[in-house]
C-alpha positions as CSV (number, residue, x, y, z in Angstrom):
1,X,-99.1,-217.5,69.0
2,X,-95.1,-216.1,69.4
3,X,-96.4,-214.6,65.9
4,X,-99.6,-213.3,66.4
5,X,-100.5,-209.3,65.5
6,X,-101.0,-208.6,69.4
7,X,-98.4,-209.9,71.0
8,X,-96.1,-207.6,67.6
9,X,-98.4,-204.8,68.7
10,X,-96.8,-205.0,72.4
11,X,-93.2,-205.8,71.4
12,X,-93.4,-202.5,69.3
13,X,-94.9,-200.5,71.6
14,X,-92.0,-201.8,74.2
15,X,-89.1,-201.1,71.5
16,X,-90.7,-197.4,71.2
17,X,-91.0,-196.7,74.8
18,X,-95.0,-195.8,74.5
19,X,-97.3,-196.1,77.3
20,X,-100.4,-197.3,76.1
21,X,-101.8,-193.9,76.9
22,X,-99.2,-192.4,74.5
23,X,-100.2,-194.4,72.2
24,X,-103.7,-193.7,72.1
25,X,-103.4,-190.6,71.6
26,X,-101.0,-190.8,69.3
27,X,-104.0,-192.5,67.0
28,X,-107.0,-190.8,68.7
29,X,-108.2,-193.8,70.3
30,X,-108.3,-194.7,74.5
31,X,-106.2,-196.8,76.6
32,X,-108.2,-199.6,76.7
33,X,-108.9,-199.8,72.5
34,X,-104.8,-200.1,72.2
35,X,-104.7,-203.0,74.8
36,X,-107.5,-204.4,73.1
37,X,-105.3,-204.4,70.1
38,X,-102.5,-206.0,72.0
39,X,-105.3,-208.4,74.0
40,X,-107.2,-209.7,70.9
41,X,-106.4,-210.9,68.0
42,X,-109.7,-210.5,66.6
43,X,-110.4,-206.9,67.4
44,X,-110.7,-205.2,64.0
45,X,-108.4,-202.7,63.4
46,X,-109.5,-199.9,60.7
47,X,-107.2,-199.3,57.6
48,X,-106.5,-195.7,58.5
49,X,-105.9,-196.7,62.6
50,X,-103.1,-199.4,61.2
51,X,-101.8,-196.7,59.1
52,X,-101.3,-194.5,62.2
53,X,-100.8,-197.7,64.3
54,X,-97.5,-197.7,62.0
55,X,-96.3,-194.8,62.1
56,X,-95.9,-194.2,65.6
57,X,-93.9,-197.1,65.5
58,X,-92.1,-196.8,62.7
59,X,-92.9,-199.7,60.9
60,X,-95.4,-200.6,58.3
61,X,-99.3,-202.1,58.2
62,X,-97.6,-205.2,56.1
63,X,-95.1,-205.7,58.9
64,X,-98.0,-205.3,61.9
65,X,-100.2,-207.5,60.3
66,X,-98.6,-210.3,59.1
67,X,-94.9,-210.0,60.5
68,X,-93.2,-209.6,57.2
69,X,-91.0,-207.0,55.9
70,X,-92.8,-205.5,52.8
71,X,-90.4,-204.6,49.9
72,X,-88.8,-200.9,50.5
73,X,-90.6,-198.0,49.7
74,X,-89.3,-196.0,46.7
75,X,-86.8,-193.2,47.3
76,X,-88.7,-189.6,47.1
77,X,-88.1,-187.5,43.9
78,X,-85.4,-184.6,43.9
79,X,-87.9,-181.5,44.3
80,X,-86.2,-180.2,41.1
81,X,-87.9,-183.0,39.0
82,X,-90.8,-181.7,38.2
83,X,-92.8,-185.2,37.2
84,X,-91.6,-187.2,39.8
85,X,-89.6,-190.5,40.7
86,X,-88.2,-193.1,38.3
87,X,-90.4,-196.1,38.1
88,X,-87.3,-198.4,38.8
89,X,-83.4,-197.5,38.8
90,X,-83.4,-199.5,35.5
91,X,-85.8,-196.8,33.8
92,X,-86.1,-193.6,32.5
93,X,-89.9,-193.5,33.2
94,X,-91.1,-191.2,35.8
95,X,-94.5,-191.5,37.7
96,X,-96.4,-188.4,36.7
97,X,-97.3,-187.5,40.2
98,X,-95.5,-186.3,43.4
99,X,-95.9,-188.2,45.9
100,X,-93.9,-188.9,49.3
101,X,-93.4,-191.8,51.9
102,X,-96.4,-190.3,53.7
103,X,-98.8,-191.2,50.7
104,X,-98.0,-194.7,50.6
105,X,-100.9,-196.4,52.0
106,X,-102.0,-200.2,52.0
107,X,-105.5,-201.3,51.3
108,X,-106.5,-205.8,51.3
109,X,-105.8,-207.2,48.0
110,X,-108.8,-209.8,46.7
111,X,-106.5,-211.9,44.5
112,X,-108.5,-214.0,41.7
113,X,-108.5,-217.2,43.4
114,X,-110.2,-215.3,46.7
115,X,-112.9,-214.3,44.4
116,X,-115.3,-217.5,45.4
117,X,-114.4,-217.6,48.7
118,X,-115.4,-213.8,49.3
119,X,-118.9,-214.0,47.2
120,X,-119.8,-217.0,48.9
121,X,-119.4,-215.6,52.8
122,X,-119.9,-211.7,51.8
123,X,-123.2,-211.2,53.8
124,X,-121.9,-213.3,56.5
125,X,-119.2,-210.9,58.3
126,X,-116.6,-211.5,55.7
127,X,-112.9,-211.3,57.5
128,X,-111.1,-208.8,55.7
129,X,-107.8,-209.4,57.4
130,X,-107.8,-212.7,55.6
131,X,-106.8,-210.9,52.5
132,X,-103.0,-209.7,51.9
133,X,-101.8,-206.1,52.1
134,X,-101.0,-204.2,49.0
135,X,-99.2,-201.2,48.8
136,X,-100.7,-197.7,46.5
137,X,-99.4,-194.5,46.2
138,X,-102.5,-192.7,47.5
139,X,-103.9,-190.1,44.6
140,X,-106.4,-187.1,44.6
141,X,-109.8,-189.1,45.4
142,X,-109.1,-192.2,46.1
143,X,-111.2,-193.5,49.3
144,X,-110.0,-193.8,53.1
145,X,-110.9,-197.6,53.2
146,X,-110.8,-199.4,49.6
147,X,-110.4,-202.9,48.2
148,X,-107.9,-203.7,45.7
149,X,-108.6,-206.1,42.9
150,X,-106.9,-208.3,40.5
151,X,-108.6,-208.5,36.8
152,X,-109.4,-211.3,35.2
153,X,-110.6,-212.4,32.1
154,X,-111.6,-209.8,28.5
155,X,-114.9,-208.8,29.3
156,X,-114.7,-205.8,30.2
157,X,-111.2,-205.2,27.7
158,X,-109.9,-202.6,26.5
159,X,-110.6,-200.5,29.4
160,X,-110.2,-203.1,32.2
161,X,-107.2,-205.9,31.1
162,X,-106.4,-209.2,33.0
163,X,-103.4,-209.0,35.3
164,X,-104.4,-205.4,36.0
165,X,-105.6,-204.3,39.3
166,X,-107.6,-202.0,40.3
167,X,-109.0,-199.9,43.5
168,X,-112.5,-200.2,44.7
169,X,-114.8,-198.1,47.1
170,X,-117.7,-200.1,48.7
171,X,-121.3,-198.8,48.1
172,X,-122.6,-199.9,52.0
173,X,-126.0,-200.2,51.3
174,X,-129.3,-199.7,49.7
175,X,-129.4,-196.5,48.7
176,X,-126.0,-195.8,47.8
177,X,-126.9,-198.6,45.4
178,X,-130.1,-197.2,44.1
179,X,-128.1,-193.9,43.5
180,X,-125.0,-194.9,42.2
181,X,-124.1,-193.0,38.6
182,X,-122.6,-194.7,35.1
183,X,-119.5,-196.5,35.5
184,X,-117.4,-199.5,36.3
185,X,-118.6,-201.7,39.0
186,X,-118.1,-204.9,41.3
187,X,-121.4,-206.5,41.9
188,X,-121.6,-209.2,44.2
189,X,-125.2,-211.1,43.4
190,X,-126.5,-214.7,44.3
191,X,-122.8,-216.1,44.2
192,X,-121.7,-214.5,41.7
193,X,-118.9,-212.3,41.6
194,X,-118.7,-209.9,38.3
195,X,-117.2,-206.5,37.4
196,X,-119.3,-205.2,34.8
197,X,-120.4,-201.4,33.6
198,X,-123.5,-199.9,35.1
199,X,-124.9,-197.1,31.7
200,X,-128.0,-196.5,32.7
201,X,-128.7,-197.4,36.8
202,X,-132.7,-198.5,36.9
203,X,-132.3,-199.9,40.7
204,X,-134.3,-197.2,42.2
205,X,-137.1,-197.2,39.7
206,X,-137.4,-200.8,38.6
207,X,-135.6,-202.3,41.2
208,X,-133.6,-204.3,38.8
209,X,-130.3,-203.0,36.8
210,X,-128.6,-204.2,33.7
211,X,-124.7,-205.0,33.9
212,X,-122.9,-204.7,30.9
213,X,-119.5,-205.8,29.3
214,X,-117.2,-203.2,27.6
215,X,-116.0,-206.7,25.3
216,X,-119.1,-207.3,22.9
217,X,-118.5,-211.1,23.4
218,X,-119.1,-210.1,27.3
219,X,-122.5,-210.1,27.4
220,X,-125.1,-208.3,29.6
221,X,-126.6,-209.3,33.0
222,X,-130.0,-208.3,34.6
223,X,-130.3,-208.3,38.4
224,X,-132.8,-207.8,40.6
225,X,-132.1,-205.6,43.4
226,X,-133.1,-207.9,46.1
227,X,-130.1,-210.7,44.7
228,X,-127.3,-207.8,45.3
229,X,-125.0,-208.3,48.7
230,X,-122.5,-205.9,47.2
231,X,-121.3,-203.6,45.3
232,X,-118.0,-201.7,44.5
233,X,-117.0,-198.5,42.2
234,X,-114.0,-199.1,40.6
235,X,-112.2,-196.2,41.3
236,X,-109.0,-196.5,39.0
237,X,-105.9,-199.2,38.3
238,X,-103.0,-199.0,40.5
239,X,-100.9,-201.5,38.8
240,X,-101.1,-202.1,35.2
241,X,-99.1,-204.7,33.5
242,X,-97.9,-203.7,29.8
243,X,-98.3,-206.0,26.8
């Protein structure tokens, strides 16, 4: 309990000096949502609120959620540099973005051995804060509340390689499904989980779709519409080990 996300919610807001009225407006939410935070443990707290949650205190989701220090946050780019920051101070790589402190955002990690777990109790008000913050350098289209995913296994290679992750935006239901265009998804099916490409998407006129591997050796998967409890767009890779 002398841990817990509430009672670090109220010890911030007493280090800032905030009432909880300054607070909620400070994140667009009332008085009694930011005691509710500080009351309940349990109260869910959107991605994007947490974000702002942490800025008006000047500390980080990581730290709010589960009381650790996340690792620091690397130093902005001289302006002159026209790609952007050095990958680490032992490289002469440079991200090929700009980017500041501001676009650092944190979105749940599903690590591989979570996989199970998460397939298993998906349609049964899964608990997102269960799953570990990981930090992205927010780019051009990627969504306001996304999953990030650790790889595993060749079947979808060269495209998609174990040890890679990669960020995800959740189709929420039917028809977002039934409409969803070509490309790299995380279906959720049975209890199954499987990140497979979707080429031609048959769900709205057959009601059944076939999932297919990039790796020959993958195989291919048909699935009936009415076994699907999720499904996830890969959006791009966010960290991508080289071998």
């Amino acid at each position: 309990m002398a841990n817990s996300r509430g009672i670090r919610l109220a010890k911030l807001r007493e280090a800032a000096d905030m009432t909880l009225e300054e607070v909620g407006k400070a994140i667009d939410k009332s008085r009694q949502t930011v005691h509710r935070y500080e009351a309940d443990d349990a109260a869910r707290i959107r991605p994007k609120v947490l974000e702002k949650i942490a800025a008006a205190y000047k500390t980080t989701p990581e730290y709010i959620e589960t009381g650790k220090h996340p690792a620091p946050i690397m130093q902005v780019a001289p302006e002159e540099h026209p790609l952007g920051p050095l990958m680490s101070d032992k490289s002469n790589a440079r991200f090929a973005a700009h980017f500041d402190k501001k676009e650092m955002v944190y979105y749940r990690r599903l690590e591989i051995g979570a996989r199970a777990t998460f397939a298993e109790s998906f349609m049964n008000d899964y608990d997102y804060r269960d799953l570990p913050l990981f930090p992205v350098i927010r780019m051009i289209g990627d969504p306001e509340e996304g999953l990030v995913v650790d790889i595993d296994g060749d079947s979808m290679e060269p495209q998609l390689r174990s040890g890679m992750k990669v960020l995800v935006e959740e189709l929420s239901n039917v028809d977002q499904w039934k409409d969803a265009r070509p490309g790299v998804y995380i279906v959720v099916f049975q209890h199954h989980f499987v990140i497979k490409r979707i080429k031609h998407n048959t769900l709205r006129a057959t009601g059944k779709v076939i999932l297919e591997s990039d790796n020959a050796e993958g195989g291919i998967e048909e699935v009936i519409i009415d076994d699907i409890h999720g499904m996830w767009r890969v959006i791009r890779g966010v960290d991508v080990p080289i071998r």
